[in-house]
Backbone as CSV, one residue per row, in Angstrom:
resi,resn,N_x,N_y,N_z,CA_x,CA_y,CA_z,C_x,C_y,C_z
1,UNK,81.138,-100.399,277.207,79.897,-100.956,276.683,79.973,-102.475,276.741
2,UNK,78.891,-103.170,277.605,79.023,-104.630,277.828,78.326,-105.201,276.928
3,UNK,77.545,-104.613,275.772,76.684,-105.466,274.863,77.316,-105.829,273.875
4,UNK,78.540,-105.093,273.772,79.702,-105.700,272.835,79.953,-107.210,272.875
5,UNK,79.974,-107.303,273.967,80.458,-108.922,274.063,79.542,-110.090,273.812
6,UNK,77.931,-109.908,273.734,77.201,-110.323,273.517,76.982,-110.664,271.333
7,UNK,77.809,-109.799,270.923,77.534,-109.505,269.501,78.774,-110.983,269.158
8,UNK,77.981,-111.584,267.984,79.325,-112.002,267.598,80.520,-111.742,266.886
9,UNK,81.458,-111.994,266.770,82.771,-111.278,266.125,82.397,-111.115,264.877
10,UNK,81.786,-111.885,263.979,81.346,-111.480,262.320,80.845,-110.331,261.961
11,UNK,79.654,-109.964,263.123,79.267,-109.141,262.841,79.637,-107.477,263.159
12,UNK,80.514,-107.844,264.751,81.467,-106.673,264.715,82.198,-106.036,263.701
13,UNK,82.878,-107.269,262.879,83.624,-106.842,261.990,83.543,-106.787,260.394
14,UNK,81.775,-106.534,260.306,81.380,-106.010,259.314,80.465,-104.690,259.295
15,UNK,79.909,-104.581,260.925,79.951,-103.149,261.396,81.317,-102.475,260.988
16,UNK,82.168,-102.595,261.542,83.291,-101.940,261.091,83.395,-101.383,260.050
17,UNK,83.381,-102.269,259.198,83.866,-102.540,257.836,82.855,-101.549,256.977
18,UNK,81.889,-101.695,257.855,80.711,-100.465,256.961,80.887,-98.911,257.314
19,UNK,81.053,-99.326,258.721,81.562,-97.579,259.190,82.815,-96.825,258.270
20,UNK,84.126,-97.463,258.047,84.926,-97.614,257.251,84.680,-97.249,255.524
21,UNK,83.434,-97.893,255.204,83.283,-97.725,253.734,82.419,-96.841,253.903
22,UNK,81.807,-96.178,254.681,80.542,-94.910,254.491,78.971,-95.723,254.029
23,UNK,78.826,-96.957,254.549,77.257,-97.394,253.955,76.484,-96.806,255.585
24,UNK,75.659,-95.963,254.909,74.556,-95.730,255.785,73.385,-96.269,256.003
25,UNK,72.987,-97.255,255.125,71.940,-97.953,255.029,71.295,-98.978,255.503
26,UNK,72.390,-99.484,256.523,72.003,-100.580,257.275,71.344,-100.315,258.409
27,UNK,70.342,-101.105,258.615,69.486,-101.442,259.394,69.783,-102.187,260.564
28,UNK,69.888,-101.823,261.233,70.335,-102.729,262.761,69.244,-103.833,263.343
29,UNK,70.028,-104.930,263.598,69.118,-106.408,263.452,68.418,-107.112,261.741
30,UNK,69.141,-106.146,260.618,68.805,-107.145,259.610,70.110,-107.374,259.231
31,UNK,70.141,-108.751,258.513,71.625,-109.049,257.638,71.397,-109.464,256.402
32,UNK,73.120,-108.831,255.878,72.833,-109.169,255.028,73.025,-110.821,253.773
33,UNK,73.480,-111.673,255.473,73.106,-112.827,255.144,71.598,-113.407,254.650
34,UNK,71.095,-112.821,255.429,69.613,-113.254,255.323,69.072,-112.661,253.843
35,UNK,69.150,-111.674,253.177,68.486,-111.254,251.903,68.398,-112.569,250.784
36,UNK,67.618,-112.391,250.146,67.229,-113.428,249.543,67.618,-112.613,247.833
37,UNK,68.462,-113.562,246.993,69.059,-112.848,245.884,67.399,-113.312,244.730
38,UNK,68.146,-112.221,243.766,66.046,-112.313,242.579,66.095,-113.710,242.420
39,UNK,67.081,-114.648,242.073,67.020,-115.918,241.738,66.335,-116.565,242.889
40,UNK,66.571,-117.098,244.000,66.123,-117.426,245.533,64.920,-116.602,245.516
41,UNK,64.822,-115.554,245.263,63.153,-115.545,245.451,62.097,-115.645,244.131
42,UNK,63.021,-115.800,243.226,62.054,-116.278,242.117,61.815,-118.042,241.863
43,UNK,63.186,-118.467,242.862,62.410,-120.307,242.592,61.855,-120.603,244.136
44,UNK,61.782,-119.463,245.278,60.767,-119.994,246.131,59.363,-120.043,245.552
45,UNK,59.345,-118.690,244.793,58.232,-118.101,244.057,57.590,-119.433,243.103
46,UNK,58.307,-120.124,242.789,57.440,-121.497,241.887,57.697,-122.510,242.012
47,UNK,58.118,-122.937,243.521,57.975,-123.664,244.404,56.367,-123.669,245.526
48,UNK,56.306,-122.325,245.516,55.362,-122.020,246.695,53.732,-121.717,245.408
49,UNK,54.273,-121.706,244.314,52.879,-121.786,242.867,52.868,-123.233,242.524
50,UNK,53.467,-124.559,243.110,53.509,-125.661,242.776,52.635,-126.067,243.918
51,UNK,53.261,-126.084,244.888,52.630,-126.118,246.165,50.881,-126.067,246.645
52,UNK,50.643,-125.016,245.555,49.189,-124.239,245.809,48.643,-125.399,244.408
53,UNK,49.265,-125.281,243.453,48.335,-125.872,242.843,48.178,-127.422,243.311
54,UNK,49.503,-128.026,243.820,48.979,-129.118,244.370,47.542,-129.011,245.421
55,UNK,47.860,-128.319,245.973,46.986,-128.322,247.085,45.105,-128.293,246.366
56,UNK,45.150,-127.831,245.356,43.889,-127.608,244.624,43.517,-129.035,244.267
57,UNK,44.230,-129.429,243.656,43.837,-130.889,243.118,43.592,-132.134,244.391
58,UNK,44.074,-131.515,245.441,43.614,-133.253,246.568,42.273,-133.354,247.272
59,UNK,41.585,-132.724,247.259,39.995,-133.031,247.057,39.140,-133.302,245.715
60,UNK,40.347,-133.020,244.492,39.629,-133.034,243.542,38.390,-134.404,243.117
61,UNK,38.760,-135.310,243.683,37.889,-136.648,243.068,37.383,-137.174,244.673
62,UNK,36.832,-135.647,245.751,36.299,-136.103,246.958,34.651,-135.634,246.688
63,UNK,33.907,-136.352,247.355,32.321,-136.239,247.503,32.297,-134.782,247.686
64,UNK,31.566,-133.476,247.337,31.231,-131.999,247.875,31.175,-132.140,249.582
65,UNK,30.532,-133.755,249.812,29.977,-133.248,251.383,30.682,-133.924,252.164
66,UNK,32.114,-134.035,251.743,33.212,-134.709,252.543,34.472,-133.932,252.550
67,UNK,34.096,-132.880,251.668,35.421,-131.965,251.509,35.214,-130.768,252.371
68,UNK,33.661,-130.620,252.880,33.513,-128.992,253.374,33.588,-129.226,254.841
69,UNK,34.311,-128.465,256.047,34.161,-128.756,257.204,32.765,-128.220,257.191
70,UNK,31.987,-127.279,256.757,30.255,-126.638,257.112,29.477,-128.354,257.066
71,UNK,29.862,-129.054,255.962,29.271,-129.718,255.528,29.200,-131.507,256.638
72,UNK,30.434,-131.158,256.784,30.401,-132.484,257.405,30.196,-132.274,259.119
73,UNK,30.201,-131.517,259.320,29.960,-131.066,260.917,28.542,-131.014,260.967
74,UNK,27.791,-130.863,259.442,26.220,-130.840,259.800,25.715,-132.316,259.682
75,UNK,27.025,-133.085,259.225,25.972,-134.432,258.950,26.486,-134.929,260.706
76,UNK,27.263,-134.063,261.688,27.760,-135.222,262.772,26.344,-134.563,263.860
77,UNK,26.042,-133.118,263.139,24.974,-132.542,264.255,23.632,-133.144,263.776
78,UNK,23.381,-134.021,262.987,22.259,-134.789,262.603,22.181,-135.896,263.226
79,UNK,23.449,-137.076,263.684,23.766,-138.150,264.242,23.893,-137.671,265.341
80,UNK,24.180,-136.682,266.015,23.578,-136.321,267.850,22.492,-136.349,267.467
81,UNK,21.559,-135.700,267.136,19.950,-135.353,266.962,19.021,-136.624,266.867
82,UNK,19.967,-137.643,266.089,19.096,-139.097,265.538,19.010,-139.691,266.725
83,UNK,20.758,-139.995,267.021,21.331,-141.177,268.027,21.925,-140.696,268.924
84,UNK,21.833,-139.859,269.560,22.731,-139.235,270.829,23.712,-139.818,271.591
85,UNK,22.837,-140.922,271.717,23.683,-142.357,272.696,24.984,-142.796,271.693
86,UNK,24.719,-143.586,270.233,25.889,-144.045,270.190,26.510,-142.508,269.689
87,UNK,26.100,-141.715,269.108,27.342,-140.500,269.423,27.854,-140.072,270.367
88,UNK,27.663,-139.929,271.379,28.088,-140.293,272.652,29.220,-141.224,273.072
89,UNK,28.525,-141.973,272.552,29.646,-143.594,273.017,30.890,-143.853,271.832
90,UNK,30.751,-142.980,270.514,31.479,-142.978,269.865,32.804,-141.338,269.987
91,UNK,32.622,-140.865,271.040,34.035,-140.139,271.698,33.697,-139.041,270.322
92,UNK,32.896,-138.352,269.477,33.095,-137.772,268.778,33.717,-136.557,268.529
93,UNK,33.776,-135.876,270.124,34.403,-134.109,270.184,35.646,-134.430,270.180
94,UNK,36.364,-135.966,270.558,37.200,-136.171,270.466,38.284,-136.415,268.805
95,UNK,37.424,-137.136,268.004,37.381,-137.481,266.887,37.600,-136.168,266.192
96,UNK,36.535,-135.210,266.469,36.824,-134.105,265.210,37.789,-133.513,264.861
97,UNK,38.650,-133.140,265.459,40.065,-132.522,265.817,40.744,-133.102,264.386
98,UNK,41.150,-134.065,264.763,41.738,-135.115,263.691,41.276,-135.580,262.569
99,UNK,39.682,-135.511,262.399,39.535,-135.381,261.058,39.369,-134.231,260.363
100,UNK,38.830,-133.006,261.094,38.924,-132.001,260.047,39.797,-131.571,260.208
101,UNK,41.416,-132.052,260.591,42.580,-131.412,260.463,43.086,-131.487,258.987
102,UNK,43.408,-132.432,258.261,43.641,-132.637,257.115,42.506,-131.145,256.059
103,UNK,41.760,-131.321,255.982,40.685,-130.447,255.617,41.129,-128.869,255.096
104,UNK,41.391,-128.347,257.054,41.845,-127.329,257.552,43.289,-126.649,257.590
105,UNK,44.248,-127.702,256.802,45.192,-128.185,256.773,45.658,-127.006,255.312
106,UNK,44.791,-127.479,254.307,44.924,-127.550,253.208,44.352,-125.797,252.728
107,UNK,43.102,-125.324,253.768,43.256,-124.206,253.867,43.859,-122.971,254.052
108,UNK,45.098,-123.801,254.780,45.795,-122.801,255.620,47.021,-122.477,254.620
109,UNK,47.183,-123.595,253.768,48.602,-123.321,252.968,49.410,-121.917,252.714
110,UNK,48.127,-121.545,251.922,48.139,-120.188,251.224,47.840,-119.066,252.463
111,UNK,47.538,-119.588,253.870,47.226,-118.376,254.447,48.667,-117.981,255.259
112,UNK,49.074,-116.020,255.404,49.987,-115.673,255.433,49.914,-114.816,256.430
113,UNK,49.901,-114.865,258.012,49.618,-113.970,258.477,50.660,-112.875,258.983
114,UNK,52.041,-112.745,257.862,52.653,-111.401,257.665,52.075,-110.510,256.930
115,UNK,51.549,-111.354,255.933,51.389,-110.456,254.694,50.176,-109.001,255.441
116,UNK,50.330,-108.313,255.072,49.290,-106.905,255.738,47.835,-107.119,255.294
117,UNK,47.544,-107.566,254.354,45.755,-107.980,254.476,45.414,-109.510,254.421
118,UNK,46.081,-109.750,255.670,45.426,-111.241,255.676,44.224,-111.813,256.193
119,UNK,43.597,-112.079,255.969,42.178,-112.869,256.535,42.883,-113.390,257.769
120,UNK,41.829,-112.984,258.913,42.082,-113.545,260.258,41.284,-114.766,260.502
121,UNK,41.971,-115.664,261.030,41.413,-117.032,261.235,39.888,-116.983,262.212
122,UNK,39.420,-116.252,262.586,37.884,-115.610,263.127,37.080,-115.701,261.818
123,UNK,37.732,-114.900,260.521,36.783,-114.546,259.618,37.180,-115.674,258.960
124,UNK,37.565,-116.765,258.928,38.087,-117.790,257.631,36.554,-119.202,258.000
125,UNK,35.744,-119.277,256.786,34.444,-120.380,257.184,34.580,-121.416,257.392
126,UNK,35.785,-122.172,257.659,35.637,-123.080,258.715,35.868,-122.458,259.977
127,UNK,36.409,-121.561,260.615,36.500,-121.448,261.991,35.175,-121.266,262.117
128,UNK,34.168,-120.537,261.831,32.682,-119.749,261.763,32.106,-121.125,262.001
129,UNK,32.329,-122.318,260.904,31.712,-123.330,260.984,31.822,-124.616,262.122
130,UNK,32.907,-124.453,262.582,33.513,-125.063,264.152,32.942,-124.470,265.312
131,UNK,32.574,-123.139,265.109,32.015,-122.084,265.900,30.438,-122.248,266.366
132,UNK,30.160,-122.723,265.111,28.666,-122.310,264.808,28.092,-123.804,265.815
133,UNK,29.093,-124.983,265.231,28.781,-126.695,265.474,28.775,-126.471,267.277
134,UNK,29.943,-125.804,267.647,30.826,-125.950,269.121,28.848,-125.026,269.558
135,UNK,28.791,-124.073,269.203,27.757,-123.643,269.876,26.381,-123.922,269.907
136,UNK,26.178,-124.589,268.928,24.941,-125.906,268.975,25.112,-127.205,269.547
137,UNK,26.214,-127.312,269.607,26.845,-128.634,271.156,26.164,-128.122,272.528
138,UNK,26.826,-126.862,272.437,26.945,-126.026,274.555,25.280,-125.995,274.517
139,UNK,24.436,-125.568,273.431,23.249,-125.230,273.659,22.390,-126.291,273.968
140,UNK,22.858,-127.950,273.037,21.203,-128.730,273.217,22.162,-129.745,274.473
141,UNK,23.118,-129.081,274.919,23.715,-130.064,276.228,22.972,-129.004,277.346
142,UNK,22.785,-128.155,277.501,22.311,-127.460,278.427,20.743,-127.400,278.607
């Protein structure tokens, strides 16, 4: 068997060591380096509840219509509509990227796409709202 040699020696010789003691329970390709003890997952656990609540509070003292990507993508589809030209001349499809990254940023914290019912980034209202902007671009350019 040539895949032997591919394994590293640690783990050969805790295969062993299990065959030896009768544990049937192991799972091939997990370790048990990797398990995370209740302590380790109880201070990721309020690390990752610090985290979130930070994240709540940094729009807290922002305008409503500077915090919503729906919101501010409708004030940039008003400034094509007004001024076309200097929106135009101001590189804006370029621009958006980078500002509603921060935004979009802050959405995503909490989003988990192991977890088994996660909201898919299709159904999350800023993509809908990037969606909606991108396709009122293709339409009054055509």
């Amino acid at each position: 068997d040539n895949s032997s040699e591919f394994i590293p020696k640690h783990r050969t010789c805790r295969r062993q060591a299990r065959e030896q003691s009768g544990e049937g329970d192991h799972h091939e390709g997990l370790s048990s380096d990797e398990e995370l003890t209740p302590t380790e997952v109880d201070e990721f656990q309020k690390r990752k509840d610090n985290v979130l609540e930070d994240s709540r509070k940094i729009f807290e003292d922002v305008h409503a219509d500077f915090c919503d990507v729906r919101k501010i993508l409708l004030k940039f589809q008003e400034w094509k509509e007004k001024f076309p030209d200097s929106y135009c001349d101001a590189y804006i499809s370029f621009c958006l990227p980078k500002l509603l990254n921060p935004l979009i940023r802050v959405q995503l914290i909490s989003w988990n796409p192991l977890e088994q019912n996660f909201t898919k980034l299709e159904e999350m209202p800023w993509f809908r709202a990037i969606e909606e902007f991108s396709d009122a671009e293709n339409v009054s350019e055509s």
